[in-house]
KOLLUM-579437 format. One record per residue (C-alpha): x, y, z; residue number from 0. Coordinates in steps of 0.05 Angstrom, whole numbers. Each point is the difference from the previous one (the first is absolute). Example, Ala and Ser with C-alpha at 12.3 -4.5 7.8 and 13.67 -1.06 7.14 Angstrom:
2
{gukol {246, -90, 156}, 0}
{gukol {27, 69, -13}, 1}
This chain:
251
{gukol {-854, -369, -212}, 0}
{gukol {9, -15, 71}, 1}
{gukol {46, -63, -18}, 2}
{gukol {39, 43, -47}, 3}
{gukol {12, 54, 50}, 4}
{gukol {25, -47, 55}, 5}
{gukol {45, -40, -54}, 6}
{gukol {32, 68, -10}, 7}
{gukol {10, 22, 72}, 8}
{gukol {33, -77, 18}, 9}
{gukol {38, 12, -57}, 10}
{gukol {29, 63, 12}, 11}
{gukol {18, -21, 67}, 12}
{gukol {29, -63, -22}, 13}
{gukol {37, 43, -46}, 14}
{gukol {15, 46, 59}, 15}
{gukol {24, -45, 45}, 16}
{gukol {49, -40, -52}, 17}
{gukol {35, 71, -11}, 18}
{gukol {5, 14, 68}, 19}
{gukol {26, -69, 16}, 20}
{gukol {47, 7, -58}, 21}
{gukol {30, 65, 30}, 22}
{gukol {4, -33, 69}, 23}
{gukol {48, -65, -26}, 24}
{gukol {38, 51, -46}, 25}
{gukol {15, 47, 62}, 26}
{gukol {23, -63, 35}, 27}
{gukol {41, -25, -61}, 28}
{gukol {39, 65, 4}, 29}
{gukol {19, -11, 70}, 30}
{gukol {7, -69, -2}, 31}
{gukol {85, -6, -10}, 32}
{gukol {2, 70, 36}, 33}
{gukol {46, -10, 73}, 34}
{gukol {20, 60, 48}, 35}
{gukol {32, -7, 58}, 36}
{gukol {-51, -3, 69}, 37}
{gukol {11, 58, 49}, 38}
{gukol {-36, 23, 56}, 39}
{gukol {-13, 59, -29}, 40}
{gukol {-84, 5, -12}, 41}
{gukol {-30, 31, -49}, 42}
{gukol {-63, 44, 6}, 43}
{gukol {-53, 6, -60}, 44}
{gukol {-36, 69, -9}, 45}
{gukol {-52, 6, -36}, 46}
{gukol {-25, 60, -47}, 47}
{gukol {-59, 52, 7}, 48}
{gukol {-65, -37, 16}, 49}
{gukol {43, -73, 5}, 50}
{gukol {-9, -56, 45}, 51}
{gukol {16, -76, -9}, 52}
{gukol {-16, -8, -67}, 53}
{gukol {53, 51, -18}, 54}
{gukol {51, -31, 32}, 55}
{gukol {-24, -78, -1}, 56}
{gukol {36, -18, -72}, 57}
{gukol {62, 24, 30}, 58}
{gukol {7, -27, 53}, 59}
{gukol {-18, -69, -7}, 60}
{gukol {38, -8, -65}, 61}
{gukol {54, 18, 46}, 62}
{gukol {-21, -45, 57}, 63}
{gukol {50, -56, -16}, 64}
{gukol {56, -34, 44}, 65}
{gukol {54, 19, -41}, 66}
{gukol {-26, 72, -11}, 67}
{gukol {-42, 25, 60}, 68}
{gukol {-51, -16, 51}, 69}
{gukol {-75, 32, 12}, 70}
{gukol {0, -4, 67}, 71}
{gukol {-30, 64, 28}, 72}
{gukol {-54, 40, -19}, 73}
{gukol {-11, 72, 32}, 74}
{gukol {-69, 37, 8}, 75}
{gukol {-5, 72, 13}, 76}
{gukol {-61, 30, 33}, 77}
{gukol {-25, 70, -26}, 78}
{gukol {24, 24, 70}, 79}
{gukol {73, -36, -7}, 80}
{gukol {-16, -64, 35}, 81}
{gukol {34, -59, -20}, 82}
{gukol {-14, -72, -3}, 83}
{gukol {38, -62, -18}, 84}
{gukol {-12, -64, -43}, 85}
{gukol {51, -54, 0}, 86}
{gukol {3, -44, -54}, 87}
{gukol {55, -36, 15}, 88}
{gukol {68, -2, 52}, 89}
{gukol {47, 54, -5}, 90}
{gukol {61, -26, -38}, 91}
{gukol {43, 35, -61}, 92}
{gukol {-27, 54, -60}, 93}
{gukol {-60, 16, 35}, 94}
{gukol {-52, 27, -37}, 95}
{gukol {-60, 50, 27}, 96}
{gukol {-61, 38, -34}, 97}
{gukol {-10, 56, 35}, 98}
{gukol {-75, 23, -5}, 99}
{gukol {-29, 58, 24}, 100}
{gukol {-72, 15, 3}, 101}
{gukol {-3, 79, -11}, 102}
{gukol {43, -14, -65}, 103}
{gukol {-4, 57, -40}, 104}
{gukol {44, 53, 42}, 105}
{gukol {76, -22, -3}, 106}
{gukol {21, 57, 51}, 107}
{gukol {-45, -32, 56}, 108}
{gukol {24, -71, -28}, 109}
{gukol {73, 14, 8}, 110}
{gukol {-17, 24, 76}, 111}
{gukol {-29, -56, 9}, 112}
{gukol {46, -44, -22}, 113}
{gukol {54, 21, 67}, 114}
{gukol {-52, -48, 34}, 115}
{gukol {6, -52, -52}, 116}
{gukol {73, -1, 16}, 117}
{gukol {13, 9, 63}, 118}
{gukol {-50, -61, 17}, 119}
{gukol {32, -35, -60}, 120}
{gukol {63, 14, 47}, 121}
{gukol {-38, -21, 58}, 122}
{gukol {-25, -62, -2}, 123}
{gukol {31, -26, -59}, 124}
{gukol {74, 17, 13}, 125}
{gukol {3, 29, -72}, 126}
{gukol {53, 56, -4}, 127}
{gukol {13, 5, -80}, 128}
{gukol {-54, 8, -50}, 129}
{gukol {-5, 17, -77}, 130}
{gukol {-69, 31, -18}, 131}
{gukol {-34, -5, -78}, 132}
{gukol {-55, 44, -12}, 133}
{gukol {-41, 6, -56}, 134}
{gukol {-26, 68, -28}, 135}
{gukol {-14, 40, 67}, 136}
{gukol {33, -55, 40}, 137}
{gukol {74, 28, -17}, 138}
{gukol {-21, 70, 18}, 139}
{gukol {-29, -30, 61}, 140}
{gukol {70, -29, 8}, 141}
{gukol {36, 67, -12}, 142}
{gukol {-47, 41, 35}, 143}
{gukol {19, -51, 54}, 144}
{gukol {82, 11, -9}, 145}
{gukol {-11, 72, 10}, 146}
{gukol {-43, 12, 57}, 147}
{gukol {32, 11, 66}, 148}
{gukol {-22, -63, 32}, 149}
{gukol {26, -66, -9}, 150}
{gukol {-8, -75, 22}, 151}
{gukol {68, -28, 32}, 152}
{gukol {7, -41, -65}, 153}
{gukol {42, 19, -62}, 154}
{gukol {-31, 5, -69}, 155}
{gukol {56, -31, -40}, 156}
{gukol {-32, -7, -78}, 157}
{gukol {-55, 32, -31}, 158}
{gukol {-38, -24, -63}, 159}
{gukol {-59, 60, -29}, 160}
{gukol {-42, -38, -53}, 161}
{gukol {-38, 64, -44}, 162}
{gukol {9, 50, 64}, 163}
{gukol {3, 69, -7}, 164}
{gukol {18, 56, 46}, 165}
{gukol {-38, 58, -8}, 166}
{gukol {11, 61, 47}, 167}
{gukol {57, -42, 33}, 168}
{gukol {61, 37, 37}, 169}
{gukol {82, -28, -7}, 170}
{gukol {7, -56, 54}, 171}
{gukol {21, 43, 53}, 172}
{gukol {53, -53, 38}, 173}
{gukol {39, -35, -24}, 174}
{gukol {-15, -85, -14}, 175}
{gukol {69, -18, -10}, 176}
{gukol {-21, -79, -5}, 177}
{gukol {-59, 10, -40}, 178}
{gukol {5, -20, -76}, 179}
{gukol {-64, 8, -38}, 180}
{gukol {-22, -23, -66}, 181}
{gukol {-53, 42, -30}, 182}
{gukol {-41, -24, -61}, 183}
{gukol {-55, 18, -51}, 184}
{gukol {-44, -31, -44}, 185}
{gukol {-13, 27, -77}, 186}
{gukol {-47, -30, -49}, 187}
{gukol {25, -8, -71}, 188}
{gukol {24, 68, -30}, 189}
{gukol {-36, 41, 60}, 190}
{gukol {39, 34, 56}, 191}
{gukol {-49, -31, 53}, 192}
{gukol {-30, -61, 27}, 193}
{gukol {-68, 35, -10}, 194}
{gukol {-3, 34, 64}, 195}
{gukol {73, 15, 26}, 196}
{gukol {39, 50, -52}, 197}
{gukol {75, -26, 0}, 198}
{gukol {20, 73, 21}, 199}
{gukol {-36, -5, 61}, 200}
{gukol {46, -61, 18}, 201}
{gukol {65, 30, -14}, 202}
{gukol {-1, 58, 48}, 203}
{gukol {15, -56, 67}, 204}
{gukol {76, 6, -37}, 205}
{gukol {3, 70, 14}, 206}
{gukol {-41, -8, 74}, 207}
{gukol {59, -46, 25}, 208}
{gukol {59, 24, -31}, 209}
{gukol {65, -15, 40}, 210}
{gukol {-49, -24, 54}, 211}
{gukol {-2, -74, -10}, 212}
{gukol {57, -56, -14}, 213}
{gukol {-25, -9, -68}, 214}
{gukol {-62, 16, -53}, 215}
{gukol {-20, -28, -60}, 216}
{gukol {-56, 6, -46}, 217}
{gukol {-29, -40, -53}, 218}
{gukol {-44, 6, -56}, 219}
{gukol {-41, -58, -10}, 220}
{gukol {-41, 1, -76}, 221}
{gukol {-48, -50, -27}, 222}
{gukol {-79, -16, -13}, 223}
{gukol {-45, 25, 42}, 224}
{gukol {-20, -69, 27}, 225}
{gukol {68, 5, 26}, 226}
{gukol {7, 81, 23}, 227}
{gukol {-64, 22, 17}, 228}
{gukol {9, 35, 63}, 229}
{gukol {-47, -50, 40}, 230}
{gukol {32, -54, -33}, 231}
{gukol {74, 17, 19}, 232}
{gukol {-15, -44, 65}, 233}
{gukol {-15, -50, -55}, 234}
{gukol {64, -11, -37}, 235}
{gukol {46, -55, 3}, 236}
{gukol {68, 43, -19}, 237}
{gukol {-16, 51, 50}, 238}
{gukol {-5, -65, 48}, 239}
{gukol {67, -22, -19}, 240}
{gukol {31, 75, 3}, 241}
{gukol {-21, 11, 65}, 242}
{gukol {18, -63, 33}, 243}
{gukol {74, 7, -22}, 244}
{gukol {12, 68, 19}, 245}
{gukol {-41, -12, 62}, 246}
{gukol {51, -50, 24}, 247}
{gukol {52, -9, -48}, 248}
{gukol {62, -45, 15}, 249}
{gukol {44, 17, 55}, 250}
């Protein structure tokens, strides 16, 4: 009985591991012709309610690729708004940079605390143009963010929200005249959600930046759930390939 057990448990994670291997090479495959052009623009990755680098580490090394980006940073923020740096590798073009915070559940606080992730961003690194992708909470920590009355001395030119919603959220109040955003949602089969984000709770950020911004767009993405699941949004290879264009499309 013992023998059998243990034959099932290697097999299931033989079986395991083949799918998730599979997923890796097809996420790869669906990058692998993709080019954009390299700016030095970086990138900051936000990660949902309760997220830390496992939210964000599909992402971002999918997208860790010469002709794509470059993981070079990562940012850690202290419960009291500390930050600390890990470099991965030199500074060059399409720099990309989880941001992780360790009280991650309140996305006011977050967005405060991300004027420090900024302005040393600014500091030491010389970086004065950033895009920011956040998943679930992560946009409205991005928002929440574009309409406080504090800023870094660097200019938030896109915006990608992956399954965010925006509840209780007030019209940007100043305008972002260089901002474009590109706002999208997850829905599984015939539902109207990606089991925990209702698409109506997306749309509203069209109504929160009207005649604010230099451009908005929102898209509905539908499929399986092993592609729209809201935890697995992070996860998909067309929202990879989405985001990098608009993120830095061609000049």
């Amino acid at each position: 009985m013992k023998h059998r057990r243990g034959l099932i448990i290697f097999l299931t994670t033989c079986l395991t591991l083949g799918v998730l291997g599979w997923a890796w090479q097809a996420r790869q495959r669906s990058l692998t012709n993709l080019r954009v052009p390299q700016t030095h623009t970086a990138t900051l990755f936000l990660p949902g309610n309760s997220g830390g680098w496992l939210s964000l580490r599909g992402m971002v090394t999918s997208l860790d690729r010469p002709h794509l980006g470059h993981y070079s940073l990562t940012a850690r923020v202290t419960n009291d708004g500390q930050v600390s740096w890990q470099q991965h590798a030199p500074i060059t073009t399409n720099t990309l940079i989880p941001v992780l915070f360790k009280d991650n559940t309140h996305s006011r606080k977050e967005a405060r605390q991300l004027v420090t992730v900024l302005q040393q961003l600014h500091n030491r690194y010389g970086i004065t143009h950033v895009n920011m992708v956040g998943h679930s909470s992560g946009g409205t920590i991005a928002y929440d963010y574009l309409n406080q009355a504090q800023h870094a001395p660097v200019t938030v030119s896109r915006l990608v929200c992956i399954g965010a919603d925006f509840p209780g959220r007030q019209p940007l109040k100043q305008a972002e005249p260089q901002l474009h955003i590109l706002n999208l949602a997850g829905a599984i089969g015939s539902l109207d959600n990606d089991s925990e984000v209702p698409i109506d709770t997306v749309t509203p950020l069209k109504r929160l930046v009207a005649g604010q911004v230099a451009s908005y767009r929102f898209q509905e993405l539908r499929g399986p759930v092993w592609q729209m699941q809201h935890s697995l949004l992070h996860e998909n290879p067309a929202i990879d390939r989405i985001m990098i264009r608009f993120l830095y499309p061609p000049s």
